[in-house]
N, C-alpha and C positions, 0 to 999 in steps of 0.2 A: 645630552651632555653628561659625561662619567666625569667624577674628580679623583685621584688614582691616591692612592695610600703617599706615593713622592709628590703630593698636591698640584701633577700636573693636569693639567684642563686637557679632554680630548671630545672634539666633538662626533657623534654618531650620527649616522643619515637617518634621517627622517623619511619613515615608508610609510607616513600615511595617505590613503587616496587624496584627500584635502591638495595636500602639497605636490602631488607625482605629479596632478594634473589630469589624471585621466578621466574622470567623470566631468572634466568643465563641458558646457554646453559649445557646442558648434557656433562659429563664427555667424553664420547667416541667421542660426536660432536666436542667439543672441541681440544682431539687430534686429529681427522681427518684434522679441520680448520690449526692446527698446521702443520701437514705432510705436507699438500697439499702446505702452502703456500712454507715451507722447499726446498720444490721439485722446484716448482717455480725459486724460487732465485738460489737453485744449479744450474738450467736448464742456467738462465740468463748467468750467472757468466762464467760457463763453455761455451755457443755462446760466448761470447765475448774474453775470452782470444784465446776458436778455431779461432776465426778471425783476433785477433789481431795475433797470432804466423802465421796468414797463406799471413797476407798483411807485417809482419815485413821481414828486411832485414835476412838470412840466420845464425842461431846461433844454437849452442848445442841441443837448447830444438824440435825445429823444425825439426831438419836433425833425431833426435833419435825418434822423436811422428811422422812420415812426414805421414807414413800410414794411424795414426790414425785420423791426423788432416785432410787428403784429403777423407775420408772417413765420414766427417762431414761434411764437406764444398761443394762435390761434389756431386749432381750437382745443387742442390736447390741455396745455398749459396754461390756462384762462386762471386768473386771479381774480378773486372778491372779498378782499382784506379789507377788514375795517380795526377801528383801534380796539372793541372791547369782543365784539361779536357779530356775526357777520347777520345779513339782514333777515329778518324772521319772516316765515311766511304769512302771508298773510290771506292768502285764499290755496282752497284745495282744488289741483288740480288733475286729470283723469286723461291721456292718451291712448286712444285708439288709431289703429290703424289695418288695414285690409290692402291686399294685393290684387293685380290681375295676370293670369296666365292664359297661355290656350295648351287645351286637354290634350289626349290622345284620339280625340272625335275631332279637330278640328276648331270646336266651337272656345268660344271665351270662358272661362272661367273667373269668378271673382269669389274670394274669402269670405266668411264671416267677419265683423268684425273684432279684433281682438284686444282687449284692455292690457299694452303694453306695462301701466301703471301699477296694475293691479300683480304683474307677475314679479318688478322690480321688489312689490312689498312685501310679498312672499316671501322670496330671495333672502329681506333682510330681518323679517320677525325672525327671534326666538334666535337669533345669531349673535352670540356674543360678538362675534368680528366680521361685522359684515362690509362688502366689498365697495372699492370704491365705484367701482360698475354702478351696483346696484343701487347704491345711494344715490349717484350725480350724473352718472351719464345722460339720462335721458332727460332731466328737467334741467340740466344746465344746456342742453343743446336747443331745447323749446325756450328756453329764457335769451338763448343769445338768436336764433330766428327772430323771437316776438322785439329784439332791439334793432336787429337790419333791415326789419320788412315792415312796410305800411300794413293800411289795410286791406290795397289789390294786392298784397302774396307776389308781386313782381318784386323782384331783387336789382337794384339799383346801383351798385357796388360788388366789389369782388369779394368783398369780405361776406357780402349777402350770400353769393354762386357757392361759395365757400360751405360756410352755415345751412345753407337748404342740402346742400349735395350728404352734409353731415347727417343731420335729421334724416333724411331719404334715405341713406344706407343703412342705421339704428333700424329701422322700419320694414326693409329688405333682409336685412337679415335675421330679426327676430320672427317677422312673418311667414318668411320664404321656406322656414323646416317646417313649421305647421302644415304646409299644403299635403295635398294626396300626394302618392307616389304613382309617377306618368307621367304630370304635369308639367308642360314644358317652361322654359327660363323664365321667372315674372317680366312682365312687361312694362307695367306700372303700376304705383302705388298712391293709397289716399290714405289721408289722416285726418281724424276728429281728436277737435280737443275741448274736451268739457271743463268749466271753471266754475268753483263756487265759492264765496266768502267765509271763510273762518269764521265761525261763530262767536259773538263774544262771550267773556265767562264774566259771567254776575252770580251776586251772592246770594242770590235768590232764581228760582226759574224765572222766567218772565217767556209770557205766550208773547208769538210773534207771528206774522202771516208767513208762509212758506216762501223764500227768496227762488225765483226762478235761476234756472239754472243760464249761463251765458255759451254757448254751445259752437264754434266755430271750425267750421267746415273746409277743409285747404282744397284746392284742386288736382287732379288728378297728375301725378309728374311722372314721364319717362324714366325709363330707368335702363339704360344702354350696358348692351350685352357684355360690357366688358367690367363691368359692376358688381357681377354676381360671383 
């Protein structure tokens, strides 16, 4: 807009791209940008309320969704909130686990066995920012087996099928790059898991008899070709 020396007002066009119009994004772009971000927000909204009804105390909506909401949550999103700090270990525990394949002879081949345990802590000494892999995957997936399954190792529930197929594939796939190269698709997999009691700390040493170690042995599981 110019104001003229006889104060009248004339308005000028506006040439900036803004206004012409020519850079606005495509109709179809446009509602894609719209969907996707839609999607987005539904996705949010609905993680959070699944987490909130699945950390909240026991009510109508939770006991009537229970299926749906453990079927979101489990096993990626598993919750273990407590009000000050979550629960402190209290024994050390050690994962092993070995494969089976068959070679380029034919024959079977089975692993050493390999302390999955031992490589997670590797992973996290000396890391300022160490991953959440490395910290939890493997011991929150042994924590939630040792809550679905007795002591026959049979799975009794879906949520068990669920939890062993988890643990199984942890196992497959950390084990399965160590093998020779030849060796054809694993077939199946075993895991040892060794437990030992935390030590207590006294202000003093105090001699104590060696605590045997509690050493329990899973049975050997299938592992179906479309797994690997």
């Amino acid at each position: 807009m110019r104001v003229d020396s006889d104060t009248h007002v004339r308005e000028l066009p506006d040439e900036s791209p803004e206004f012409s119009g020519q850079h606005r994004l495509p109709v179809p772009l446009r509602a894609g940008l719209g969907i996707g971000i839609a999607l987005i927000v539904a996705t949010a909204l609905t993680h959070v309320a699944m987490v909130f009804l699945h950390v909240a105390p026991a009510n109508p909506i939770s006991q009537r969704f229970g299926r749906q909401i453990n079927a979101w949550i489990y096993p990626v999103f598993e919750q273990n909130w407590q009000l000050f700090a979550p629960d402190p270990e209290s024994v050390d525990r050690t994962v092993y686990a070995r494969v089976a394949s068959t070679g380029p002879d034919g024959t079977m081949h089975v692993t050493a066995w390999v302390d999955l345990t031992a490589a997670d802590t590797a992973a996290v000494e000396h890391d300022p920012f160490p991953s959440h892999t490395h910290q939890n995957m493997l011991r929150r997936a042994w924590s939630s087996y040792v809550d679905t399954h007795g002591s026959d190792d049979e799975p009794h529930s879906d949520r068990a099928v669920m939890t062993q197929r988890y643990l199984r594939n942890i196992a497959v796939q950390r084990v399965g790059a160590r093998r020779p190269v030849g060796d054809g698709p694993v077939q199946s997999v075993q895991l040892r898991v060794v437990t030992l009691p935390v030590a207590v700390q006294h202000a003093r040493p105090v001699v104590t008899a060696a605590t045997a170690a509690d050493t329990r042995l899973l049975p050997w599981w299938k592992v179906p070709s479309n797994d690997h």
